[in-house]
N, C-alpha and C positions, 0 to 999 in steps of 0.2 A: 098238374092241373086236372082238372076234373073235366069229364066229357059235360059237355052243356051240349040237350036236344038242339036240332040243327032247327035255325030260323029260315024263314020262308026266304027267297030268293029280293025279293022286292024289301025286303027290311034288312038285310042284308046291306044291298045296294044303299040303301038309304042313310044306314049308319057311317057304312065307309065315308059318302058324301060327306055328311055333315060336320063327321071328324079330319074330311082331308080337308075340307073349307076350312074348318076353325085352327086344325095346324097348320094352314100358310095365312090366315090372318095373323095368327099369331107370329109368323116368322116375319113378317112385313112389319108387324109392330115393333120388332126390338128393332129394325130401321130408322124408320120412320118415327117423329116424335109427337104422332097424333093420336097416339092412345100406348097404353102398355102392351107388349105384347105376351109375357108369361100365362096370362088368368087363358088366354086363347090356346095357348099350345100343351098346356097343362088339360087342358078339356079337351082336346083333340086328340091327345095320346089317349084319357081315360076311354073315350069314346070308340078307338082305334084297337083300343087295348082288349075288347072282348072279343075282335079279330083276329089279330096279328100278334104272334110270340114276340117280334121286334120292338112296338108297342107297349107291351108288358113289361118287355126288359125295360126301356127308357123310363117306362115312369116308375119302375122299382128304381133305378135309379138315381131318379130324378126327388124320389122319396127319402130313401136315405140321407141324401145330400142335406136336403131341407133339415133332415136329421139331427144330422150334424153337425147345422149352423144354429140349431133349436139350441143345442147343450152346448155348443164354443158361447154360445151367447147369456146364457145363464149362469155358465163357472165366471165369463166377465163380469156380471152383476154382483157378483157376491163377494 
């Protein structure tokens, strides 16, 4: 990865928030059936993701996969 300039402490802070917010709404959602929870913890990784290598990893992986339910899903089509 690429070094990326270091952000100010308070945006920092604020990004973690808002992606560890949105990755436990989202984990609360595949519970709970008051909303979906994917679209939440799929933004919460991205969000997460300009932070943490852990983060990164997950939603590379989490990208693949979709990947390859894109093409299993297209060779069925045809």
């Amino acid at each position: 990865m690429q070094d990326q300039p270091q952000r100010p402490l308070v945006v920092r802070i604020a990004l973690i928030a808002v992606g560890g917010i949105s990755l436990v709404v989202g984990l609360i959602g595949w519970f709970l059936p008051l909303m979906p929870g994917w679209p939440f913890v799929i933004a919460g990784l991205a969000i997460l993701a300009g932070e943490f290598v852990w983060a990164r990893k997950l939603l590379d992986e989490a990208r693949s996969r979709l990947n390859r339910l894109k093409r299993r899903a297209s060779r069925e089509r045809d």
